[in-house]
TIGUDO-535872 format. One record per residue: residue in one letter; x, y, z of N, C-alpha, C, CB in turn. Coordinates in pm, 1 decimal, padded with zeros to 6 digits. Glycine has a CB too. Layout:
TIGUDO-535872
@residu A; n.x X; n.y Y; n.z Z; ca.x X; ca.y Y; ca.z Z; c.x X; c.y Y; c.z Z; cb.x X; cb.y Y; cb.z Z
...
This chain:
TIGUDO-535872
@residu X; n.x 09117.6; n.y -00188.0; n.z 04940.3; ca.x 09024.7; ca.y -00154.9; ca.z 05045.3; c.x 08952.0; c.y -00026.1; c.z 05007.1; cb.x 09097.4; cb.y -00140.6; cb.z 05181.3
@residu X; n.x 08808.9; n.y -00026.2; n.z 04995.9; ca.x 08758.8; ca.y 00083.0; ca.z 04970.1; c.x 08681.8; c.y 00137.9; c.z 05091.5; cb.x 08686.4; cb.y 00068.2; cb.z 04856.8
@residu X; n.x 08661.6; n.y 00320.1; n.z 05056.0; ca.x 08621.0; ca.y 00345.0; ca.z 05197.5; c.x 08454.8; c.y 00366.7; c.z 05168.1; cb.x 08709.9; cb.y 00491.5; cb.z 05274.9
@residu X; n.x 08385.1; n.y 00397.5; n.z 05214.2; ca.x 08295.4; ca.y 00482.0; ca.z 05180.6; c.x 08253.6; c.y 00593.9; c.z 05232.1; cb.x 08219.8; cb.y 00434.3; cb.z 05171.6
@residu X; n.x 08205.6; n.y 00700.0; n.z 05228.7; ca.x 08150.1; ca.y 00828.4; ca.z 05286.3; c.x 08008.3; c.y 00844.6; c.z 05313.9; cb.x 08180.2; cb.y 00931.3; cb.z 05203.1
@residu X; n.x 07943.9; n.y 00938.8; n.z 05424.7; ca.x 07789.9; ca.y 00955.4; ca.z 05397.9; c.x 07804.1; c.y 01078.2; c.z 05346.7; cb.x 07680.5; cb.y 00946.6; cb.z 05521.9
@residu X; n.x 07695.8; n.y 01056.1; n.z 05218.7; ca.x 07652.0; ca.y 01201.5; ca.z 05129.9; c.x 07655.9; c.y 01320.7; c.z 05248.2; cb.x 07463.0; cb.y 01191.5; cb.z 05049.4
@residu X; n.x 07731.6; n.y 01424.1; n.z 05176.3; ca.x 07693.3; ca.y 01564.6; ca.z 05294.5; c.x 07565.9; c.y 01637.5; c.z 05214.0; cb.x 07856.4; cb.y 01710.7; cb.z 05317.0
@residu X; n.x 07562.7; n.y 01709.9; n.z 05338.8; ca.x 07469.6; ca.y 01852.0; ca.z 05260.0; c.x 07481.7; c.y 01917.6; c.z 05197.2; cb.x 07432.2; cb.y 01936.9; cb.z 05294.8
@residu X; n.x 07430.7; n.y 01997.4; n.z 05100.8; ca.x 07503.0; ca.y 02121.9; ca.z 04985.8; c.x 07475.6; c.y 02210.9; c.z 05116.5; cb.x 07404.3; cb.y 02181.2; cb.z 04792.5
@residu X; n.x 07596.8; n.y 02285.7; n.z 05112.7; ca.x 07605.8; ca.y 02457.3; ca.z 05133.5; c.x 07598.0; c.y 02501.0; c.z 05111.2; cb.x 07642.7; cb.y 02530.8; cb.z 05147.1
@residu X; n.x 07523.0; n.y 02634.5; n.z 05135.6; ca.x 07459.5; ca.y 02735.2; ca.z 05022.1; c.x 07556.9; c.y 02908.8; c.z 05121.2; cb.x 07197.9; cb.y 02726.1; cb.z 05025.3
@residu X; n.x 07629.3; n.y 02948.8; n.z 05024.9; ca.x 07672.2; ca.y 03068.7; ca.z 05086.9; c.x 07591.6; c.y 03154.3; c.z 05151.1; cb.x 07726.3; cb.y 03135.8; cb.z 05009.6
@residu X; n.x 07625.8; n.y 03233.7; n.z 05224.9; ca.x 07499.8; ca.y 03348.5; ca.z 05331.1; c.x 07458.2; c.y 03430.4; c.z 05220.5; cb.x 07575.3; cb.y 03476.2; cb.z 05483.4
@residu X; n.x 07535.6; n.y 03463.2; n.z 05120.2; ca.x 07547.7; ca.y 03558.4; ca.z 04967.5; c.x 07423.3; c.y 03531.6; c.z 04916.1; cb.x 07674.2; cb.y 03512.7; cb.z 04841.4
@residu X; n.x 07408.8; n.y 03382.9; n.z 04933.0; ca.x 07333.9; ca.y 03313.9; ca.z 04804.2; c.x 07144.0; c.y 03380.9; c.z 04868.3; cb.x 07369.5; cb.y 03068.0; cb.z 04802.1
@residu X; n.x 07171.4; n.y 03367.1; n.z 04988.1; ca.x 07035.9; ca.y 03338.5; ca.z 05050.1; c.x 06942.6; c.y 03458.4; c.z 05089.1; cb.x 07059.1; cb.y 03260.2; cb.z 05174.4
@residu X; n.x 06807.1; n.y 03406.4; n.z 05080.1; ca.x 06733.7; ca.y 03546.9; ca.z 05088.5; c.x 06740.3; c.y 03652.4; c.z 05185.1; cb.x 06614.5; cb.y 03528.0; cb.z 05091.7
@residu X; n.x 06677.2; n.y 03739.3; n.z 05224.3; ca.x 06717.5; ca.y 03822.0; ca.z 05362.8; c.x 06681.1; c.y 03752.8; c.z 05467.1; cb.x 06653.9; cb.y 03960.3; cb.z 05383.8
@residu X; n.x 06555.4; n.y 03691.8; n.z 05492.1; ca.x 06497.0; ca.y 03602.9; ca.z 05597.1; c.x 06594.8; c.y 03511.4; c.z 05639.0; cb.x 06376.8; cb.y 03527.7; cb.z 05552.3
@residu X; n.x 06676.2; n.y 03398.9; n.z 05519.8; ca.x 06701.9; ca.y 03317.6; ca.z 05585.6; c.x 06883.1; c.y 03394.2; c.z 05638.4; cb.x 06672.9; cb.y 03168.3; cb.z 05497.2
@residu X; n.x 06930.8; n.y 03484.4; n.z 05574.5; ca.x 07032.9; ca.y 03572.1; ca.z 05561.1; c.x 07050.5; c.y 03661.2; c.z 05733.5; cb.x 06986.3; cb.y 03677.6; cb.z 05416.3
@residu X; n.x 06941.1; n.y 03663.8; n.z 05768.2; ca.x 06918.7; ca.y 03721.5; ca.z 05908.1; c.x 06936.3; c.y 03591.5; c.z 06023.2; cb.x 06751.9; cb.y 03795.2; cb.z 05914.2
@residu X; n.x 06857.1; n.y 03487.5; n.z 05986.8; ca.x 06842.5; ca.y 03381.2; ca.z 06045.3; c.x 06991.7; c.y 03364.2; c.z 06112.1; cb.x 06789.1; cb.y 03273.6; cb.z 05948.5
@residu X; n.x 07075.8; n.y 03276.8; n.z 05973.5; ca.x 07184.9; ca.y 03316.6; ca.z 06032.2; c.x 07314.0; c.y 03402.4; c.z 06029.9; cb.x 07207.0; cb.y 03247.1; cb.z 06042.2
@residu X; n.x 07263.5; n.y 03532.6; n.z 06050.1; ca.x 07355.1; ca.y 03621.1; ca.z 06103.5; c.x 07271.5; c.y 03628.1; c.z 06314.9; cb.x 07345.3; cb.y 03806.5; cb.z 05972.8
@residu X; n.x 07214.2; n.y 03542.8; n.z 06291.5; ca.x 07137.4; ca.y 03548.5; ca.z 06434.3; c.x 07144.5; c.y 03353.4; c.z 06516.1; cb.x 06924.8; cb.y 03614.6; cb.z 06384.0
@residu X; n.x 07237.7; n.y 03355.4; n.z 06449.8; ca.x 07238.4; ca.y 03146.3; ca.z 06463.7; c.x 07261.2; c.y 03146.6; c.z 06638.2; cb.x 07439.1; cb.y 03026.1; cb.z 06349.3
@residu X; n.x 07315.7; n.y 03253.7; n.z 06685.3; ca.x 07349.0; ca.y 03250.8; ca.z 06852.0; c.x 07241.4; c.y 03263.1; c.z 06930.4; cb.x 07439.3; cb.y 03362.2; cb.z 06903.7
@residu X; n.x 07110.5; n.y 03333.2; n.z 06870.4; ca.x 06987.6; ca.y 03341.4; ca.z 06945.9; c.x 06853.5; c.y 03275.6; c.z 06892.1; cb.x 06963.9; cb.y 03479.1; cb.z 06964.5
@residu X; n.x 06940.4; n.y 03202.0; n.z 06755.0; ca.x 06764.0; ca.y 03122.8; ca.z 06715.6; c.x 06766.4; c.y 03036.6; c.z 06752.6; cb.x 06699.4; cb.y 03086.9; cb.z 06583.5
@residu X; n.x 06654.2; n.y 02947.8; n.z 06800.7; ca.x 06573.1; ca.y 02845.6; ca.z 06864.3; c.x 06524.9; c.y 02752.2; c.z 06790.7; cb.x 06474.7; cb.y 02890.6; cb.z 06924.7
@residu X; n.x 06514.9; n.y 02619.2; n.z 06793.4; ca.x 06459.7; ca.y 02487.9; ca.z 06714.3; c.x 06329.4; c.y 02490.9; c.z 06657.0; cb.x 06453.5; cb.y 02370.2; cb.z 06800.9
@residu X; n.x 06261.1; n.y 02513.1; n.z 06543.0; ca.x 06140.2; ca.y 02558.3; ca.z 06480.2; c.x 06096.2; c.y 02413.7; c.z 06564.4; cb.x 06126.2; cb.y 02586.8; cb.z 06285.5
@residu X; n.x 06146.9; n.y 02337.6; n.z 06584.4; ca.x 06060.8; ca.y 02173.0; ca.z 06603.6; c.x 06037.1; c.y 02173.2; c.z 06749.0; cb.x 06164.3; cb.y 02009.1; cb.z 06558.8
@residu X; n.x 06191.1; n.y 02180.8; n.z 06875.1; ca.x 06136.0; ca.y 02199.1; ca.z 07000.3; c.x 06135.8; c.y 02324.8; c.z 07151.3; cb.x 06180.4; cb.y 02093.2; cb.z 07030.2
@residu X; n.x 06228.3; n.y 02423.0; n.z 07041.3; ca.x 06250.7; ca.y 02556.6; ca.z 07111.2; c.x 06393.6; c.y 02540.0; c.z 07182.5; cb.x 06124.0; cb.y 02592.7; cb.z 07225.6
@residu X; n.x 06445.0; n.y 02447.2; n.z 07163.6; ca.x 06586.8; ca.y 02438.6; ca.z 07188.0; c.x 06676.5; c.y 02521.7; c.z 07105.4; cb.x 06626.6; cb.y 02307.7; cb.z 07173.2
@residu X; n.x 06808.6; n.y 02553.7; n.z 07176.6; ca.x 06898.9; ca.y 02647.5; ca.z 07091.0; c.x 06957.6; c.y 02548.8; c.z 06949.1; cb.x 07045.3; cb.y 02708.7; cb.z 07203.2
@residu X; n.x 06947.6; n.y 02648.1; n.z 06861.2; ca.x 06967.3; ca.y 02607.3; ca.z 06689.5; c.x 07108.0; c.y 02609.9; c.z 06690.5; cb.x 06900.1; cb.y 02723.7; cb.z 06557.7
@residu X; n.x 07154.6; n.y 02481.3; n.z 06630.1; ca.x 07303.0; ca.y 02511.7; ca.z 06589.2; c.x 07281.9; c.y 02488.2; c.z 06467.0; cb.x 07426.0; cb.y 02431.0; cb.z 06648.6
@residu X; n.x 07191.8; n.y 02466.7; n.z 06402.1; ca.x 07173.1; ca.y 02445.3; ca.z 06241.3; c.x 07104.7; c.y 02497.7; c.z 06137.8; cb.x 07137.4; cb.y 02351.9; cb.z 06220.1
@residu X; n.x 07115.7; n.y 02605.1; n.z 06066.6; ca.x 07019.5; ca.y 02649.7; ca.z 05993.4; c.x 06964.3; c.y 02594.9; c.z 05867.8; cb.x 07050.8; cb.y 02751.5; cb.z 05974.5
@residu X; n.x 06874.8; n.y 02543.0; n.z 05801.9; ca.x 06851.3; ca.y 02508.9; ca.z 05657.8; c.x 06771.1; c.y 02590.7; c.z 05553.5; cb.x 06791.9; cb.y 02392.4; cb.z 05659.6
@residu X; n.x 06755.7; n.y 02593.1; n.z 05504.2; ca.x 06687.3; ca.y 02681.9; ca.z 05331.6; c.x 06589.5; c.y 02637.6; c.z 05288.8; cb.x 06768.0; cb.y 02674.9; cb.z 05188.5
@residu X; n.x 06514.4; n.y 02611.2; n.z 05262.3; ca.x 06391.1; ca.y 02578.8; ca.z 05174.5; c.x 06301.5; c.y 02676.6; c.z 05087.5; cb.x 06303.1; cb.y 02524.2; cb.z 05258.8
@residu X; n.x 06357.0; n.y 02598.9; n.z 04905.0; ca.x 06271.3; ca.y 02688.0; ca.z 04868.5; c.x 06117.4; c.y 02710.8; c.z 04866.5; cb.x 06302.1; cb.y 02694.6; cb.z 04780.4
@residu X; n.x 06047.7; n.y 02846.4; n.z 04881.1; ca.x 05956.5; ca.y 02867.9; ca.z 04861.0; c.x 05884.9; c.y 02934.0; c.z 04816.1; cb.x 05941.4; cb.y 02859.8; cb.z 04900.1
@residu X; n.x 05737.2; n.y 02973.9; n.z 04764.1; ca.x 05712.7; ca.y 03066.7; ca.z 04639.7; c.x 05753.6; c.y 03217.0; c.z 04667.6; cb.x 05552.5; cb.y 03063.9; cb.z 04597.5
@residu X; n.x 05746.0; n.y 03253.3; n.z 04809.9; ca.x 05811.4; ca.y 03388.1; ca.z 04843.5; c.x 05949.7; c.y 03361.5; c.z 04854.0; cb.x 05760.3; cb.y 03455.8; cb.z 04975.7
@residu X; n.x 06034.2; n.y 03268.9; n.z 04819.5; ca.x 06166.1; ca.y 03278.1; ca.z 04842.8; c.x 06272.9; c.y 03221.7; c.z 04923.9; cb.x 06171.2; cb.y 03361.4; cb.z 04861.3
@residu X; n.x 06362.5; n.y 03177.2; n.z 04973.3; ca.x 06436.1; ca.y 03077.2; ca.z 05047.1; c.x 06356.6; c.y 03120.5; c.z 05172.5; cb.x 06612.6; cb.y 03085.1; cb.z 05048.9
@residu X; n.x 06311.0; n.y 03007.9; n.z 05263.9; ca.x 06308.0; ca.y 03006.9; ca.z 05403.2; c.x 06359.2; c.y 02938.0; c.z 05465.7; cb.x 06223.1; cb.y 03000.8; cb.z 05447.0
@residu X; n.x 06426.0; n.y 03024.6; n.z 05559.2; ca.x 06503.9; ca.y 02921.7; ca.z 05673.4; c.x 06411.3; c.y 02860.4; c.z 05777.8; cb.x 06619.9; cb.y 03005.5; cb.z 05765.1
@residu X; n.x 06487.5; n.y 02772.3; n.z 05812.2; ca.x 06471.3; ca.y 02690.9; ca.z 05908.5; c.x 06559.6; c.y 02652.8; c.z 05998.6; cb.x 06435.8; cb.y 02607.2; cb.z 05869.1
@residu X; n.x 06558.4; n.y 02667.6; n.z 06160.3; ca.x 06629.6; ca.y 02615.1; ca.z 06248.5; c.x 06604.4; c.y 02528.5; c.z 06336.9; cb.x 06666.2; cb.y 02681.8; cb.z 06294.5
@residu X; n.x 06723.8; n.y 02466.2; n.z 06358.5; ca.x 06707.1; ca.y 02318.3; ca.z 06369.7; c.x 06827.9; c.y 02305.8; c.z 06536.1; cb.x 06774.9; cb.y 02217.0; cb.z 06180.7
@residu X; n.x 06792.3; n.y 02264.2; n.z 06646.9; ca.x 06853.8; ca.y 02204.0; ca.z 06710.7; c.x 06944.1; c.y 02072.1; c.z 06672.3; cb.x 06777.4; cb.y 02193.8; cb.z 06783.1
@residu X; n.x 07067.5; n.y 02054.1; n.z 06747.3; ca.x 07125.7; ca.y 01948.6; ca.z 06676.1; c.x 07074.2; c.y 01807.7; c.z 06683.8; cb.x 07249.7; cb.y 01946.1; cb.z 06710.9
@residu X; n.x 06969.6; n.y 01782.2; n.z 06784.2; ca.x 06883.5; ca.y 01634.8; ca.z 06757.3; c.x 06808.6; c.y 01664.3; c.z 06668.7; cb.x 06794.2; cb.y 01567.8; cb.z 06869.0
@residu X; n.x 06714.1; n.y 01747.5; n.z 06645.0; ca.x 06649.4; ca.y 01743.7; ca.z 06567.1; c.x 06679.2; c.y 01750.0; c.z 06402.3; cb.x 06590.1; cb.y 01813.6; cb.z 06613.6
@residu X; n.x 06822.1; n.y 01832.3; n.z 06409.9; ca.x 06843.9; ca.y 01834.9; ca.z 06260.5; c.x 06915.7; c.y 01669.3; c.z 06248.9; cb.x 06961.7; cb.y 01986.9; cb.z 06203.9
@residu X; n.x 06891.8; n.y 01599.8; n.z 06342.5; ca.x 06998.4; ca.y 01468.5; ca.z 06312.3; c.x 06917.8; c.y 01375.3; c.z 06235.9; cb.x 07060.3; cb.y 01382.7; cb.z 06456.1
@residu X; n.x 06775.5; n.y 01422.9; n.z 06371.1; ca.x 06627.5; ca.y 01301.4; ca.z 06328.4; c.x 06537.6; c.y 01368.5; c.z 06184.6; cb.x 06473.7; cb.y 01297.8; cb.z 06503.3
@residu X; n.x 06549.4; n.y 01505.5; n.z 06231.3; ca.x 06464.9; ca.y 01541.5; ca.z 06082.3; c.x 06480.1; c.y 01597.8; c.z 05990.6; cb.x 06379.1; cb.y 01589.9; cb.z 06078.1
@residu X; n.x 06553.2; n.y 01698.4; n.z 06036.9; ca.x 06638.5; ca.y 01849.2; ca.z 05878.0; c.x 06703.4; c.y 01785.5; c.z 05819.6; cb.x 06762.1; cb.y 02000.5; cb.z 05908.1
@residu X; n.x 06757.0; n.y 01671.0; n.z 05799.6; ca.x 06857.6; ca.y 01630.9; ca.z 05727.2; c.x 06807.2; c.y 01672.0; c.z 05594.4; cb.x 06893.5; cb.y 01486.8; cb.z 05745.7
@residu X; n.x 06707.3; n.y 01580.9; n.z 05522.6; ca.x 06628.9; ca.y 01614.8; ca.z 05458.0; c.x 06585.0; c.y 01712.4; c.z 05377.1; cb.x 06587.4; cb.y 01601.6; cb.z 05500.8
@residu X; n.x 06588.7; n.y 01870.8; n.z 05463.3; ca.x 06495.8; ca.y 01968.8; ca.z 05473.3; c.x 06554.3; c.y 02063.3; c.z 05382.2; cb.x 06468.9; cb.y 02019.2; cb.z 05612.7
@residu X; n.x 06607.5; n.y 02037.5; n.z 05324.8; ca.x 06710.6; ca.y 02210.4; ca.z 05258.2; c.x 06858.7; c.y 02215.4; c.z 05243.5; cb.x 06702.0; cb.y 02354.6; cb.z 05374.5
@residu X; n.x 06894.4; n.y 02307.8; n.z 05218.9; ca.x 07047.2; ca.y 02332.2; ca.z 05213.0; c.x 07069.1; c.y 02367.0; c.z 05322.3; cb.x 07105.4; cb.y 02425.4; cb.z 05122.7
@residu X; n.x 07185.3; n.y 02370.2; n.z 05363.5; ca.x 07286.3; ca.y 02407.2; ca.z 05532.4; c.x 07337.3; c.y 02497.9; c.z 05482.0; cb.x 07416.1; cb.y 02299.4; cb.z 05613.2
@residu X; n.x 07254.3; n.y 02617.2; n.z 05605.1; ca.x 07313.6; ca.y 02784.6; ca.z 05552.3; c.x 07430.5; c.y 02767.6; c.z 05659.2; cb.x 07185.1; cb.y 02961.7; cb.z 05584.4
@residu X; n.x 07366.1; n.y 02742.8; n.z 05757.8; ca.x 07497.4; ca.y 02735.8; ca.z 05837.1; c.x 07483.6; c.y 02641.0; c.z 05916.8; cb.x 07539.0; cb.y 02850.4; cb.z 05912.1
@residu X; n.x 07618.9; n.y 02602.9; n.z 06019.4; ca.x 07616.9; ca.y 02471.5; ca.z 06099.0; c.x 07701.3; c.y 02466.9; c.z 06181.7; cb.x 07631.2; cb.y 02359.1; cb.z 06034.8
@residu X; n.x 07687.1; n.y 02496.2; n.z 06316.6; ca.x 07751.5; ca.y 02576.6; ca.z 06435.4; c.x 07762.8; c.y 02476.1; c.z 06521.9; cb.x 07671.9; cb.y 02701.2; cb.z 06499.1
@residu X; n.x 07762.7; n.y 02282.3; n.z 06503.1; ca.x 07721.5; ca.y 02198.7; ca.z 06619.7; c.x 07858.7; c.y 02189.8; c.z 06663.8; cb.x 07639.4; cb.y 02052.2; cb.z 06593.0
@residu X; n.x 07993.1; n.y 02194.9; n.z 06582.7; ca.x 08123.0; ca.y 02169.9; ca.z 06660.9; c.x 08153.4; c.y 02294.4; c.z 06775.7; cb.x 08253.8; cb.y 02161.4; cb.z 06544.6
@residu X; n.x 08083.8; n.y 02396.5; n.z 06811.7; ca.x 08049.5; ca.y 02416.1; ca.z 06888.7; c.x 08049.7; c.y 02388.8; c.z 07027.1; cb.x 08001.8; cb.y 02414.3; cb.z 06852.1
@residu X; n.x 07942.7; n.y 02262.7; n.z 06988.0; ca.x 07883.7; ca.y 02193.6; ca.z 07119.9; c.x 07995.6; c.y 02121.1; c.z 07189.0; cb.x 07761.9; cb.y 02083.9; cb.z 07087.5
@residu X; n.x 08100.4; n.y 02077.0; n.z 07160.1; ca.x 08209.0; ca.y 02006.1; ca.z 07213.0; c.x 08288.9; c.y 02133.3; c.z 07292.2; cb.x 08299.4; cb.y 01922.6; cb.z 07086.7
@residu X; n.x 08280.9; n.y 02278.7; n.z 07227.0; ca.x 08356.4; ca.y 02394.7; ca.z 07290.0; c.x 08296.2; c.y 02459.1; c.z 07446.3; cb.x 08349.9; cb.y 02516.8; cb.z 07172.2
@residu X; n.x 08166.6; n.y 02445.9; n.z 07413.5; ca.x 08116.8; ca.y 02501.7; ca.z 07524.2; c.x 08054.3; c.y 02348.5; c.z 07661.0; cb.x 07978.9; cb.y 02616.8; cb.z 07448.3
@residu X; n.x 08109.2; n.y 02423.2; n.z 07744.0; ca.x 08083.9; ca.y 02379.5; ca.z 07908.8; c.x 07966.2; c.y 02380.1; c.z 07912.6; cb.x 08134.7; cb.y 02467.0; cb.z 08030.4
@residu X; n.x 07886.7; n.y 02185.6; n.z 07945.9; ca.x 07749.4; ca.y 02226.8; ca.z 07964.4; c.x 07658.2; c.y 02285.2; c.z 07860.8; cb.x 07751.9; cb.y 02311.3; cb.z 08055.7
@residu X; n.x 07672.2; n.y 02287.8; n.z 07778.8; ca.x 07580.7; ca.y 02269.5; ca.z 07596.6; c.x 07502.9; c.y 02167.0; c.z 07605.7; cb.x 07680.5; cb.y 02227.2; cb.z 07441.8
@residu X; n.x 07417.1; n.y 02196.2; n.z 07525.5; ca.x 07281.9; ca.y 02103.1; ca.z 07517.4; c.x 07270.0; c.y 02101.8; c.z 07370.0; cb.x 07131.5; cb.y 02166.6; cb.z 07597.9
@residu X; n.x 07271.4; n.y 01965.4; n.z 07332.2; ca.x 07246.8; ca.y 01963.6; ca.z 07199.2; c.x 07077.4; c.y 01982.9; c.z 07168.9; cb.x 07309.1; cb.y 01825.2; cb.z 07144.6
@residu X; n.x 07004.0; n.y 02007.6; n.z 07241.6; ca.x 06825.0; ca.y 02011.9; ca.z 07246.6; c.x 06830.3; c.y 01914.5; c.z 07312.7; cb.x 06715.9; cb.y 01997.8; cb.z 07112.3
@residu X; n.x 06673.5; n.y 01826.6; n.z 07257.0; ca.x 06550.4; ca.y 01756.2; ca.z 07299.2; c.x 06620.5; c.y 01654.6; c.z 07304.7; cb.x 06419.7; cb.y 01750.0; cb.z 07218.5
């Protein structure tokens, strides 16, 4: 019987990452969904010619679209099962 897995994301250490996205999340408790202004439980990386940019992602949205988008600096959705009344976003 074989199992199979879905591919994860690479993780990229907070070490690894530029100051922007390095702030991002050391701030994952107050950033907001770049897509619908919902609270971010997900941060991602993308490189760019000035250097990694983050991106935050509510947890629908990183479900429907960040997947994609970058490396996972960080990823705070188990979370959402801890707190009373959490909103995963949109």
């Amino acid at each position: 019987m074989s199992t199979t897995t879905a591919p994860t994301q690479p993780v990229v250490f907070v070490e690894e990452l530029g100051t922007a996205a390095r702030d991002a999340a050391a701030r994952i408790e107050h950033e907001r969904c770049d897509s619908c202004g919902h609270r971010a439980y997900v941060v991602t990386v993308v490189p760019s010619a000035a250097g990694p940019m983050p991106l935050s992602w509510c947890a629908h949205h990183f479900e429907t679209v960040g997947k994609g988008s970058g490396a996972v600096a960080i990823d705070i959705r188990s979370r959402l099962a801890q707190a009373p009344g959490a909103s995963a976003g949109a």
